[in-house]
C-alpha positions in Angstrom: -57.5 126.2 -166.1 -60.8 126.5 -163.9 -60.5 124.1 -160.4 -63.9 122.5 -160.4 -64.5 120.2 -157.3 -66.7 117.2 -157.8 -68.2 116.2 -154.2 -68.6 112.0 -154.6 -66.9 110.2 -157.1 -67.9 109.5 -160.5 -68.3 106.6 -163.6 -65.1 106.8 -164.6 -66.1 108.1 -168.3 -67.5 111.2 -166.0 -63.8 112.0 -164.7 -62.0 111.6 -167.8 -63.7 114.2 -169.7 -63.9 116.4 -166.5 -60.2 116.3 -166.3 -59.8 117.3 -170.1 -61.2 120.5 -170.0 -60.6 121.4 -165.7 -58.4 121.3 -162.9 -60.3 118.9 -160.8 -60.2 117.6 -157.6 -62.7 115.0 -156.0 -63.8 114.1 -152.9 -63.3 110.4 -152.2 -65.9 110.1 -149.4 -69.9 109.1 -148.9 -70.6 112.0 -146.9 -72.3 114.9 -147.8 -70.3 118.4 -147.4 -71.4 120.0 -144.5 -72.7 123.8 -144.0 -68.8 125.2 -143.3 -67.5 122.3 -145.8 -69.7 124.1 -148.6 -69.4 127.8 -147.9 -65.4 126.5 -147.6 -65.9 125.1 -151.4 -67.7 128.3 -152.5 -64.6 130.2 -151.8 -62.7 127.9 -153.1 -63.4 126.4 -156.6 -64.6 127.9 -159.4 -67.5 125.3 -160.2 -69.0 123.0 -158.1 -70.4 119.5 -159.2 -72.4 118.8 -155.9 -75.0 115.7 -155.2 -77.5 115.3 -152.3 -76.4 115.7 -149.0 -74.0 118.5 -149.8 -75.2 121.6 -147.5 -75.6 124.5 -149.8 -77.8 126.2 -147.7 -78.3 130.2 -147.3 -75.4 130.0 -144.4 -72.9 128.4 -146.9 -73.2 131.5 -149.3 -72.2 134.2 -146.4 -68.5 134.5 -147.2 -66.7 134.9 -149.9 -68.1 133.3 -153.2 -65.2 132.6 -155.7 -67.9 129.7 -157.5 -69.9 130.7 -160.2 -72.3 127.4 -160.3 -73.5 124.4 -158.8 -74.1 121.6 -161.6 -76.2 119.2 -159.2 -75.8 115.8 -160.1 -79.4 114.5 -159.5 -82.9 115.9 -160.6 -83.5 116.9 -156.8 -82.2 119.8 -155.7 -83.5 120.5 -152.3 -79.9 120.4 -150.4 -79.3 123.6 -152.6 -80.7 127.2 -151.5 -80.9 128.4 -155.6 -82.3 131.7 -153.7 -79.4 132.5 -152.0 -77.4 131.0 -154.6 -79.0 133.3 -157.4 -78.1 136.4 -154.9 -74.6 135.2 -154.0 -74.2 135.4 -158.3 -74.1 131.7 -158.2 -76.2 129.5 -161.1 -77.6 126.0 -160.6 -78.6 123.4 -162.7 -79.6 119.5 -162.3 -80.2 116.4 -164.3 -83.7 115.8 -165.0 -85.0 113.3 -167.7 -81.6 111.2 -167.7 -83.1 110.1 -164.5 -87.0 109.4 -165.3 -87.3 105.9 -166.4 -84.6 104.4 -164.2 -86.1 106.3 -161.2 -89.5 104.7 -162.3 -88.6 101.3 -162.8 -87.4 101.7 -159.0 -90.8 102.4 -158.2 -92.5 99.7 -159.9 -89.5 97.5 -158.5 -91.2 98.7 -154.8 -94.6 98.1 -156.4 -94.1 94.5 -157.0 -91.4 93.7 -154.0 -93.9 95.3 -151.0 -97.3 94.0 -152.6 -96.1 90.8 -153.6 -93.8 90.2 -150.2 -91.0 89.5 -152.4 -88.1 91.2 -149.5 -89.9 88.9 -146.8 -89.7 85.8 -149.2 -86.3 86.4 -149.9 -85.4 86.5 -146.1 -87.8 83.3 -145.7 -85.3 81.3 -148.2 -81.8 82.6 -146.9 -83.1 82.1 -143.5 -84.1 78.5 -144.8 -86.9 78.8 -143.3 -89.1 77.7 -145.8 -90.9 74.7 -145.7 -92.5 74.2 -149.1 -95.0 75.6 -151.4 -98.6 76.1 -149.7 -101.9 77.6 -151.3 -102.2 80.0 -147.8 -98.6 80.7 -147.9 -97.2 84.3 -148.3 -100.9 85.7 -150.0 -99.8 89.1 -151.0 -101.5 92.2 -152.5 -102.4 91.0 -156.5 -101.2 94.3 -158.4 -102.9 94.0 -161.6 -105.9 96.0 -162.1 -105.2 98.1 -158.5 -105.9 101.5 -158.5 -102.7 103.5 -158.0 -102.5 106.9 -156.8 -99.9 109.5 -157.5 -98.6 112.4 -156.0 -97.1 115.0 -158.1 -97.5 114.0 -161.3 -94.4 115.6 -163.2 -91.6 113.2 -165.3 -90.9 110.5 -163.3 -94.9 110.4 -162.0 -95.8 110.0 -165.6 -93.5 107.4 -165.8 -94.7 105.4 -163.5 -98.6 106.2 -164.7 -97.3 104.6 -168.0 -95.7 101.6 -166.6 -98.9 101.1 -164.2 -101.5 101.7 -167.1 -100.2 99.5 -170.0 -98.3 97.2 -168.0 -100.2 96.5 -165.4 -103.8 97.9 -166.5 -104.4 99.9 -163.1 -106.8 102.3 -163.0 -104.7 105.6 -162.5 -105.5 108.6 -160.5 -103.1 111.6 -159.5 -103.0 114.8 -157.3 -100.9 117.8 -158.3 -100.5 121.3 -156.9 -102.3 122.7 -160.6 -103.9 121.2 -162.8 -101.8 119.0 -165.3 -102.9 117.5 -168.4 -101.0 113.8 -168.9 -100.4 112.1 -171.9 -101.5 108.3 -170.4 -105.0 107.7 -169.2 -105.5 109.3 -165.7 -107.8 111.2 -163.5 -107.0 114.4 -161.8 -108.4 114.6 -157.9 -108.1 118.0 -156.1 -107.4 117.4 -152.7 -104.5 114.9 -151.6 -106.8 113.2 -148.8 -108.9 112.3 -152.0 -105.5 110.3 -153.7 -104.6 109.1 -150.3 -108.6 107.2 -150.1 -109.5 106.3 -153.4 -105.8 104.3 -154.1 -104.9 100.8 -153.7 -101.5 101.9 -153.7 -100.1 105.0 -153.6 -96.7 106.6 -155.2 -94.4 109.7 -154.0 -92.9 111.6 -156.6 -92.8 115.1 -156.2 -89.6 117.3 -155.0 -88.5 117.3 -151.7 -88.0 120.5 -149.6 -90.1 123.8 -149.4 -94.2 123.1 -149.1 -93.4 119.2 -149.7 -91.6 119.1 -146.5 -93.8 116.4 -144.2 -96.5 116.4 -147.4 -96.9 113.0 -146.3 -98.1 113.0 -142.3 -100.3 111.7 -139.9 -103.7 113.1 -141.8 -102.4 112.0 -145.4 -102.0 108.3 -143.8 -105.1 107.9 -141.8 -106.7 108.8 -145.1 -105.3 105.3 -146.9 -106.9 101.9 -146.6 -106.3 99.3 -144.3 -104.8 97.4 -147.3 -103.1 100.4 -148.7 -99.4 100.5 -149.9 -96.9 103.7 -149.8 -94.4 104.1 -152.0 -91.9 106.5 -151.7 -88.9 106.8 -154.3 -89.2 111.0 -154.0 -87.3 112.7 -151.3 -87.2 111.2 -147.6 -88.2 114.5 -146.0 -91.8 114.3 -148.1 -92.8 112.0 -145.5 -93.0 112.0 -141.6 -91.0 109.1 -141.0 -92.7 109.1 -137.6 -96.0 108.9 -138.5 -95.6 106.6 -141.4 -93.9 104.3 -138.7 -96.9 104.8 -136.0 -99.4 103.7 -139.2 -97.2 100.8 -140.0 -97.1 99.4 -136.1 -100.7 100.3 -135.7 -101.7 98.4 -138.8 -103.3 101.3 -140.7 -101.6 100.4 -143.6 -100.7 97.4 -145.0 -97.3 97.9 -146.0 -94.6 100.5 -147.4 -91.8 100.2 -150.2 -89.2 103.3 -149.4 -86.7 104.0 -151.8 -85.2 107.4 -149.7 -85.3 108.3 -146.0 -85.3 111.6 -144.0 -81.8 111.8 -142.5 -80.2 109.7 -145.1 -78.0 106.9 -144.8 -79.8 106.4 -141.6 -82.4 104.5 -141.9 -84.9 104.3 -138.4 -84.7 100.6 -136.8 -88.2 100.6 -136.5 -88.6 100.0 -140.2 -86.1 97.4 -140.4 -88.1 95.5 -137.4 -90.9 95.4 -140.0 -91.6 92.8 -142.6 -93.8 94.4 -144.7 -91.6 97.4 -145.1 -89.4 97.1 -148.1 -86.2 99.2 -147.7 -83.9 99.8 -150.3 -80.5 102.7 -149.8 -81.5 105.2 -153.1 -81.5 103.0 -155.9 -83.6 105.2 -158.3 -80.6 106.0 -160.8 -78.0 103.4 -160.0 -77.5 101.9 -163.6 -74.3 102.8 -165.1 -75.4 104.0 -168.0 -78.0 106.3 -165.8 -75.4 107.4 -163.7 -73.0 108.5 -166.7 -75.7 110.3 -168.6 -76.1 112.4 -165.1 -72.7 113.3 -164.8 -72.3 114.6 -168.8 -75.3 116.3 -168.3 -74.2 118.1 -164.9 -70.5 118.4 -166.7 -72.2 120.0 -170.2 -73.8 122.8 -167.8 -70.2 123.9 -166.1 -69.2 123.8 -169.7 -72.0 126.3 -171.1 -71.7 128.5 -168.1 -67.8 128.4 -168.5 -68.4 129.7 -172.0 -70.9 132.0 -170.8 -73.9 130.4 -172.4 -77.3 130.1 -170.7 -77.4 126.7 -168.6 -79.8 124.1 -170.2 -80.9 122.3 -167.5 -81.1 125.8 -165.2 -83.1 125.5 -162.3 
């Protein structure tokens, strides 16, 4: 029997059929593997079911490789070097469209909750500190009919196109690295300072790591309107934390609705010392049924590469 090492823990339904088929062990622990904590793992199991925050960079793949693949659980893979993976004979494969409308309807949950001041409202009552209905009180950013701006424009960015177009009827535009024809009623720009102007609010969705790495900084915010609002629910290094913060103090932007952070779980107390600064800890595919789906999916690739079939969901 194959020892497979699942790095968090599981739905339960996810266990139980990992057990039935491999000699599993699991770590019960938060905390991503670190760099020596991976290459250790590599040496160690023959399959790996890691998640983000689980160091598989090119260090962890210098020593001995007993694993023969990496079924990420997630759609993002950026804590995962698949180039050194690929040369240390190691395959990888994620979860993508399990996670798509779940990881939209987070984003449209940061929509509504940073335009409409819903997190400072919230705060208002438990702090009861509210002291009645007002016509001035709380005026927030009306959402219906915005323009909304998004960057990368792949699954879950069509999502979201959908959810903002019919549900909302806002105007959509989008900026991708290539030309990308869209099934929902969009407009292409070329240039990301172009989203970044033209939006009422804009929405993060492309993969983190690589050329997106601080895709979001100091230029792409000074390009957004006064009454702009970010939305993140990508990767946390996409952005410069830094300079998002600096636009938020300074008032360049009118408020922000992050879903993931840079240096995840820690989350910058300048952010927190903000109102209109929505924070919530990576909520894009925490439903159960979500969460289950990812973990078959992840478990059906171990399962095609253990009988030495292509993986579906390679990366």
């Amino acid at each position: 029997m194959k020892k497979l090492l699942i790095t968090r823990v599981l739905p339960d339904a996810n266990l139980a059929a990992a057990r039935a088929r491999y000699d599993v062990t699991v770590r019960d622990t938060a905390e991503g593997l670190t760099v020596a904590e991976a290459a250790q793992a590599l040496a160690s199991y023959d399959a790996i079911l890691p998640t983000l925050g689980d160091q598989f960079v090119k260090d962890a793949f210098a020593g001995n490789v007993r694993c023969g693949v990496l079924a990420n659980f997630g759609v993002g893979y950026n804590h995962i070097d698949v180039d050194a993976a690929k040369a240390a004979g190691v395959v990888v494969s994620n979860t993508p469209d399990v996670v798509t409308d779940a990881t939209a309807d987070i984003g449209m949950t940061l929509i509504l909750s940073t335009c409409r001041r819903a997190g400072e409202g919230e705060r208002l009552v438990r702090a009861d500190k509210w002291t009645g209905w007002g016509p001035t009180q709380m005026l927030g950013t009306h959402v219906t009919g915005k323009r909304v701006g998004i960057v990368g424009m792949g699954r879950i960015g069509q999502a979201v196109a959908r959810r903002c177009h019919y549900g909302f009827e806002m105007p959509v535009i989008y900026y991708n690295r290539s030309p990308k024809e869209v099934d929902v009623p969009a407009r292409q720009v070329d240039a990301l300072d172009a989203l970044m102007s033209q939006a009422d609010i804009v929405v993060v969705t492309v993969p983190g790591g690589g050329a997106n790495t601080h895709l979001i900084d100091a230029d792409a915010l000074a390009a957004m309107k006064p009454t702009g609002i970010f939305i993140n629910i990508a990767r946390g290094d996409v952005v410069d934390e830094d300079a998002l913060i600096a636009a938020l103090q300074a008032g360049q932007i009118a408020g922000a609705g992050l879903d993931v952070f840079a240096r995840e779980p820690i989350v910058p107390d300048a952010f927190r010392a903000m109102e209109n600064v929505v924070l919530l800890p990576h909520l894009g595919t925490a439903a159960l049924e979500v969460r289950e789906a990812m973990g078959q999916m992840a478990l059906d690739n171990i399962i095609a590469w253990d009988d030495g079939k292509p993986l579906p969901q390679a990366v």
